[in-house]
C-alpha positions in Angstrom: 111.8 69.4 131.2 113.1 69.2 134.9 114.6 72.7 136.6 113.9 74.7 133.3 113.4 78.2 134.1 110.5 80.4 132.8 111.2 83.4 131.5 111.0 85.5 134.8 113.8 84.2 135.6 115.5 84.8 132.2 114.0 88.6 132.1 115.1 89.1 136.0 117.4 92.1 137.4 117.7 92.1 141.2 118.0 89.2 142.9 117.6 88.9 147.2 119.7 85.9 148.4 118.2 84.9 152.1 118.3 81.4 154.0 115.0 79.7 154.6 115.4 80.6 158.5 115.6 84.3 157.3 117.3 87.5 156.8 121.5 86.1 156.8 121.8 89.0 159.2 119.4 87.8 162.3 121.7 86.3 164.9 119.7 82.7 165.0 121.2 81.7 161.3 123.7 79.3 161.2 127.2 80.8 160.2 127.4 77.8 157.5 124.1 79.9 155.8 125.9 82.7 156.1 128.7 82.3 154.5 126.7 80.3 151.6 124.4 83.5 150.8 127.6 85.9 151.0 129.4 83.1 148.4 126.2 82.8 146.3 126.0 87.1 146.4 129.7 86.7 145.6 129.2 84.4 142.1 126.2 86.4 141.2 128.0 89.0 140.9 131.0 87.5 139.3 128.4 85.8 136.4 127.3 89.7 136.0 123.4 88.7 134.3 121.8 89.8 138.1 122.0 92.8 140.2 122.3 91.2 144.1 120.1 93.5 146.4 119.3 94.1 150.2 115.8 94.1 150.3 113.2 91.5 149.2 110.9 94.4 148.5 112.9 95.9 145.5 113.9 92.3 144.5 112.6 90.0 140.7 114.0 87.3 142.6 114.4 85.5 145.8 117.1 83.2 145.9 117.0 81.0 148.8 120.0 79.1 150.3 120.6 75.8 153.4 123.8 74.7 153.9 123.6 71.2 155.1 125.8 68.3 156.0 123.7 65.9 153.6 122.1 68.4 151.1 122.7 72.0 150.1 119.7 73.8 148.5 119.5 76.5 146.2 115.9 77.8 145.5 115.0 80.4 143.3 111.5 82.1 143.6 109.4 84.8 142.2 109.9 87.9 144.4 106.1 88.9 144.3 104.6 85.5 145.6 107.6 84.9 147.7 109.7 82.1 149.5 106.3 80.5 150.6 105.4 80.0 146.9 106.3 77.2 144.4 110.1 77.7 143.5 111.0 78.6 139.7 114.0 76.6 140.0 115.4 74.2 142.8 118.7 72.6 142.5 119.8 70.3 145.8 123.0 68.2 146.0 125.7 67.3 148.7 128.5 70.0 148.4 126.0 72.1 146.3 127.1 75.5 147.9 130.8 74.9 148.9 132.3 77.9 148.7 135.1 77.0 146.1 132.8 75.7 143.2 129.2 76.3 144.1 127.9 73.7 141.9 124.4 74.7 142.7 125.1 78.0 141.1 126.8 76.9 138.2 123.5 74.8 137.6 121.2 77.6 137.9 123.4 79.5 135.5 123.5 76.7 133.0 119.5 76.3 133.2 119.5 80.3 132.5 121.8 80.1 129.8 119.8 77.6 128.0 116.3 79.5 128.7 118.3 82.5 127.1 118.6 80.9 123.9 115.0 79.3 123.4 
């Protein structure tokens, strides 16, 4: 089945949100990735099922974010093998992380949600 999740992902706490050119915080990272990982942070912790963290170290997850004219990306990757590995979950789509709907979240929330109950 396309972008189901395994249960890592289901079983996860803390989740790192970065961009793929790095930490959000590094002065080389466009604004427009910026604001997506502090919006993605922001919904996270609205839906309430992670715990968003500062370090990659302490983190289940790694949720990577790109902010792009064409295509946003939201990747989602086992904190242990990190953002070079395979992701457990990719969503990509034009307007995927705009800040009012974040339809890439809401995707990866749905493909949780339905992991949940299998």
């Amino acid at each position: 089945e396309p972008n189901a999740v395994p249960k890592l992902v289901v079983n996860a706490r803390y989740v790192y949100v970065t961009t793929f050119d790095g930490d959000p915080i590094l002065p080389d990272v466009l604004s427009e990735d910026r604001q997506a990982v502090a919006d993605v942070e922001n919904a996270l912790r609205a839906w309430g099922k992670f715990i968003v963290i500062y370090r990659p170290v302490d983190a289940d997850l790694i949720m990577v974010v790109q902010k792009r004219g064409s295509e946003d990306i939201l990747a989602v990757y086992d904190a242990k093998l990190g953002s070079k590995s395979i992701p457990l979950w990719r969503g990509m789509r034009r307007g995927g992380l705009d800040s009012k709907e974040l339809p890439l979240v809401s995707s990866f929330r749905a493909a949780v949600e339905k992991a949940e109950k299998s």
